[in-house]
Residue, then its C-alpha position, 0 to 999 in steps of 0.5 A: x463465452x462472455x454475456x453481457x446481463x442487462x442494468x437498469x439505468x443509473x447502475x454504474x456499469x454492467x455486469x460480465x458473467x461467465x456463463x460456465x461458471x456464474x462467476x462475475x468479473x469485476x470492473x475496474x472503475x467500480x468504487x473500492x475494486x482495486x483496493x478489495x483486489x489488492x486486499x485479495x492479493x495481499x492475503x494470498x500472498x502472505x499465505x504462501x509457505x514460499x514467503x521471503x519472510x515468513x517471521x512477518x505475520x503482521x504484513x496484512x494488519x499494517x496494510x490496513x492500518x496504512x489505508x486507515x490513515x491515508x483514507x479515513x484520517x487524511x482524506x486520500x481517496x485515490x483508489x491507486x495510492x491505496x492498493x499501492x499502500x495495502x501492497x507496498x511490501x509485496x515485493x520485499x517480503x513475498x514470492x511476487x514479482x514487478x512483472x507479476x504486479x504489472x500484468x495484474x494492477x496495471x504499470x501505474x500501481x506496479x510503478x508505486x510498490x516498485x518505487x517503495x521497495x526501491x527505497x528499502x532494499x534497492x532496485x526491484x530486479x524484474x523492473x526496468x531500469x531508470x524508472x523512478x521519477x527525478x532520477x530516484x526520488x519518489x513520486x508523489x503517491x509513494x511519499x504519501x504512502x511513505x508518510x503514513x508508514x512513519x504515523x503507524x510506526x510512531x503510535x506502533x512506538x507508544x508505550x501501551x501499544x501491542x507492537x505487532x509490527x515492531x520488527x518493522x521501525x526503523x532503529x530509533x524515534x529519530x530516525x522515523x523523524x528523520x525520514x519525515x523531515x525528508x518529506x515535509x511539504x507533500x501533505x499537510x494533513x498527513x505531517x499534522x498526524x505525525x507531528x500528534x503522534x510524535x506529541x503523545x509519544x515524547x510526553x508518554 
């Protein structure tokens, strides 16, 4: 049985308590709830003896690197384009599946993790197909996400970098460049970033 606890005026929602066991179920429209939900899982997931890929014990820190980038240094403050980010692997290196992703962020958040694991290792096998937007482009949110990747794997590049992730980068310094020019125009911001990054590394 749910009860509904009072708030004073002001206060951005109530709260719902389950009043067996005191645990409070959090609302979605609260600041950061699904990033720290997305954070949740993402941990979670890296800890299961199943993992697709158990050699990749970097996944969590390049998730919040990732977020680093997209929130705190290009001002991208859209709550699913930042789950999206911490989870974009989840697909391709965990036991999680599309519909398990759906059920629990919602079609919007799965649609993004989908489109980025689509992009890497083909078609998601438990998502519909013909779901990607402009016939197999990615969407706006995902080449955001893709955007960041490429600024941590050219500084993950530099000399005096401790490369935890460096299984991670594409085969060469051209290739990340490539990727990027195949994205130019959709963040200013972000292409800023990777064009520093790309300074420092070549004079390095």
């Amino acid at each position: 049985m749910l009860q509904r606890i009072a708030v004073e005026p002001g206060h951005r929602g109530p709260t719902v308590a389950l009043t067996t066991t005191k645990r409070v179920v959090p609302f979605r429209q609260q600041p950061c709830a699904l990033l720290i939900e997305a954070l949740s899982v993402a941990a979670e997931r890296r800890r299961d003896p199943r993992r697709r890929r158990r050699e990749l014990s970097g996944g969590l820190e390049h998730a919040i690197s990732l977020v680093h980038v997209l929130c705190n240094e290009a001002g991208i403050t859209d709550d699913v384009t930042l789950a999206a980010a911490v989870l974009h692997d989840t697909l391709v290196e965990t036991q999680a599946t599309y519909m398990e992703m759906r059920r629990q962020f919602g079609p919007v958040v799965a649609e993004v993790v989908a489109e980025l694991a689509d992009d890497v290792d083909g078609p998601v096998k438990d998502r519909p197909a013909l779901r990607l937007q402009g016939g197999g482009s990615l969407s706006h949110r995902s080449k955001l996400i893709r955007l960041a990747q490429q600024v941590v794997s050219v500084r993950e590049l530099a000399p005096d970098a401790e490369q935890p992730h460096r299984h991670r980068l594409p085969a060469s310094f051209d290739a990340i460049r490539s990727i990027v020019e195949n994205l130019r125009g959709t963040h200013a911001t972000l292409e800023y970033l990777f064009d520093e990054e790309c300074t420092r590394f070549q004079a390095a």
